[in-house]
C-alpha positions in Angstrom: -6.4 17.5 -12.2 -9.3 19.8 -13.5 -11.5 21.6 -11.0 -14.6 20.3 -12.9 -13.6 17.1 -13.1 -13.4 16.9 -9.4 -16.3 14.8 -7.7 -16.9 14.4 -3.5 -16.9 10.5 -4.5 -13.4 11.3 -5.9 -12.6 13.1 -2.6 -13.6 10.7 -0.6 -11.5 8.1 -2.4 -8.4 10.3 -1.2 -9.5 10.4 2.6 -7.6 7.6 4.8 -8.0 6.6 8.1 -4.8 6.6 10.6 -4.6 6.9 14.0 -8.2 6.7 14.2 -8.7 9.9 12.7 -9.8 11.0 9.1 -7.1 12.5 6.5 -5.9 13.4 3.4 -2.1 12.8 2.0 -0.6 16.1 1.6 -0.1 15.1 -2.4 -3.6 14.8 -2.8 -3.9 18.0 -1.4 -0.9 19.2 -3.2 -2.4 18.2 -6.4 -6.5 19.4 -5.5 -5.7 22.7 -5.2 -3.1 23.0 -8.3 0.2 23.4 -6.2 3.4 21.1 -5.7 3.4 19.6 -2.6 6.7 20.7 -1.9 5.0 24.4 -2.1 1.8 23.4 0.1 4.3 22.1 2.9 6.4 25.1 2.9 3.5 26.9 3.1 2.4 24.8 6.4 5.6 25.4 7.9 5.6 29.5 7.3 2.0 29.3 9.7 3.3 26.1 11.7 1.1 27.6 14.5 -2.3 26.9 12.5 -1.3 23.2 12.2 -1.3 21.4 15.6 -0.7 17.5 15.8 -4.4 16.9 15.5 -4.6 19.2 12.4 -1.7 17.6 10.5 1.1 15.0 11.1 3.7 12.8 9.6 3.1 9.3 9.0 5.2 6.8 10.6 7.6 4.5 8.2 4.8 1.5 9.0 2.0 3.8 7.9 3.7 4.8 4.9 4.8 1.2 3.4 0.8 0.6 4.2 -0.2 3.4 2.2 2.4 2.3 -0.7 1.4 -0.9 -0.4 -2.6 -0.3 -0.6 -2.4 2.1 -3.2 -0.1 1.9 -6.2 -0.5 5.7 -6.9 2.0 6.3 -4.1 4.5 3.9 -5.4 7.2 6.8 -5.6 6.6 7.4 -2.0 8.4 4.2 -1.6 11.6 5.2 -2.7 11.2 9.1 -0.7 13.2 9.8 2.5 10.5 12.0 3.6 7.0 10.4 4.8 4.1 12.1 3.8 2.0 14.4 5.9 -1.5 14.5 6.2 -4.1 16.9 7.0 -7.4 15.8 9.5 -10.9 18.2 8.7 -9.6 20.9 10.5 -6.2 21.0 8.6 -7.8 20.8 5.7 -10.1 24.1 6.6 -6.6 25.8 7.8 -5.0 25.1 5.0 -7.8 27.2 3.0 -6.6 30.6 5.2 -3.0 30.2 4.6 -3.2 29.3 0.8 -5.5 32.3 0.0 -6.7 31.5 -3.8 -10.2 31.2 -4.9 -9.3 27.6 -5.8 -7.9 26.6 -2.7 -11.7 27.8 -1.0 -13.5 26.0 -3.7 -11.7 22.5 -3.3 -11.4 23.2 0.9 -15.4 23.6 0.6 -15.8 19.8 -1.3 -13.3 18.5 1.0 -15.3 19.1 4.1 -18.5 18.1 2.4 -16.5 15.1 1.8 -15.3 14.6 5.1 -19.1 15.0 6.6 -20.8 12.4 4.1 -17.9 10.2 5.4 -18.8 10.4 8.7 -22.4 10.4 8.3 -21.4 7.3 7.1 -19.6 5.7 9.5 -22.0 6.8 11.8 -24.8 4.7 10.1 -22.2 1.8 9.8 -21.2 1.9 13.8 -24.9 1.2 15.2 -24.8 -2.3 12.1 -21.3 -2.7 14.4 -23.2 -2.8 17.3 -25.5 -5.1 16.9 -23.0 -7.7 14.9 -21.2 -6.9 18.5 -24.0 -8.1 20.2 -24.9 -10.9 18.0 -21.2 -12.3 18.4 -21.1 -12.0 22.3 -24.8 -14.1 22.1 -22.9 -16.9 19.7 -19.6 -16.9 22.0 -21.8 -17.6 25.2 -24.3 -20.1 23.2 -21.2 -22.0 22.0 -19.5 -22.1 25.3 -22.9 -23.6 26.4 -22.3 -26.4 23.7 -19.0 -26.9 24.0 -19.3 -27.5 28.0 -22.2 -30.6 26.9 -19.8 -32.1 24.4 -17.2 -32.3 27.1 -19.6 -34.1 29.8 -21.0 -36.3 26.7 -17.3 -37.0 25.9 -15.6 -37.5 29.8 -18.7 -39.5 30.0 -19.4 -37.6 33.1 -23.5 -38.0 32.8 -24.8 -41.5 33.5 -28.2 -42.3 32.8 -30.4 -42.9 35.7 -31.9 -46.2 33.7 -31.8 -47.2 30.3 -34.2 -46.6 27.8 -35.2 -50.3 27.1 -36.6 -52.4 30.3 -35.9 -56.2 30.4 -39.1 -56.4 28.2 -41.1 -53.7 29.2 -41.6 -52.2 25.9 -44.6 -50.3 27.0 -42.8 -48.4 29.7 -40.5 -47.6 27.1 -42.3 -46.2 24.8 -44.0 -44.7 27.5 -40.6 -43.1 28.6 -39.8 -41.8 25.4 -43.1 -40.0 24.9 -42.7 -38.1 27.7 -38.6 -37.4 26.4 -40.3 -36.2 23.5 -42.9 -34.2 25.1 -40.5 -32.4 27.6 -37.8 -31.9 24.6 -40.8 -29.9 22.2 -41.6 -27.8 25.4 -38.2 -26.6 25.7 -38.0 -25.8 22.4 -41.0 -23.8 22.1 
């Protein structure tokens, strides 16, 4: 891939989220800053002490027929032994020290611009989450309301004090239904 050619929206399209956190597939990496990833990962593990579990880990075999599955340029990592590792923010900074080229600093620098517009965005995104939270918890209630008057309309549980229609008092009907009327519109409003 050609430095130049390298956008943060094309960065961004190679940051994942497992585990809840943020991160990159070491071939991405690998392939950013112009080494094999075979290379980059022997490089980790000559300055394993840089990389703790919340800089960089090994995805599970679940997590890697995922990422096969939801992206077809990792179709070879179907067939691999190995699963990939990936690298959070800070393992991404990290590997910047123990790589030690100009273009290993250059791309590290895009990647963590990349990584902060990310999480500006999903900061923006988690108050809209919020409120739909909100909004849902408001529909469950409101349709438990309902669903508890279609059951006492349905066990016929509520009888009607009278009916509506007096042995030919239409008057006092329509008298009766006024006020239903009236009483219903002041509820509503």
């Amino acid at each position: 891939m050609n430095n130049k050619t390298i956008s943060t929206e094309n960065i961004k399209n190679m940051i994942f989220t497992y585990r809840g956190l943020q991160v990159m597939i070491d071939k991405d990496l690998a392939e950013l800053y112009n080494v094999k990833t075979k290379v980059l990962n022997q490089t980790v593990k000559r300055n394993i002490e840089r990389f703790p579990n919340d800089f960089r880990f090994q995805l599970l075999d679940s997590e890697k027929k995922e990422l096969v599955t939801n992206c077809d340029r990792f179709t070879k990592l179907k067939h691999s032994s190995v699963n990939p590792y990936v690298f959070t923010e800070q393992g991404v900074a990290m590997l910047s020290a123990i790589l030690r080229s100009e273009i290993a600093v250059k791309i590290s620098i895009q990647i963590i611009k990349a990584f902060v517009e990310m999480k500006k965005i999903i900061s923006a995104n988690a108050i809209l989450l919020q409120r739909i939270e909100k909004i849902e918890i408001k529909q469950f209630l409101t349709d438990e309301k309902i669903n508890k008057i279609f059951n006492v309309i349905q066990n016929n549980e509520l009888k009607p004090k009278q009916g509506i229609f007096f042995d030919g008092q239409i008057f006092d009907a329509y008298k009766f239904i006024t006020k239903l009327i009236k009483e219903a519109k002041h509820l509503l409003f």
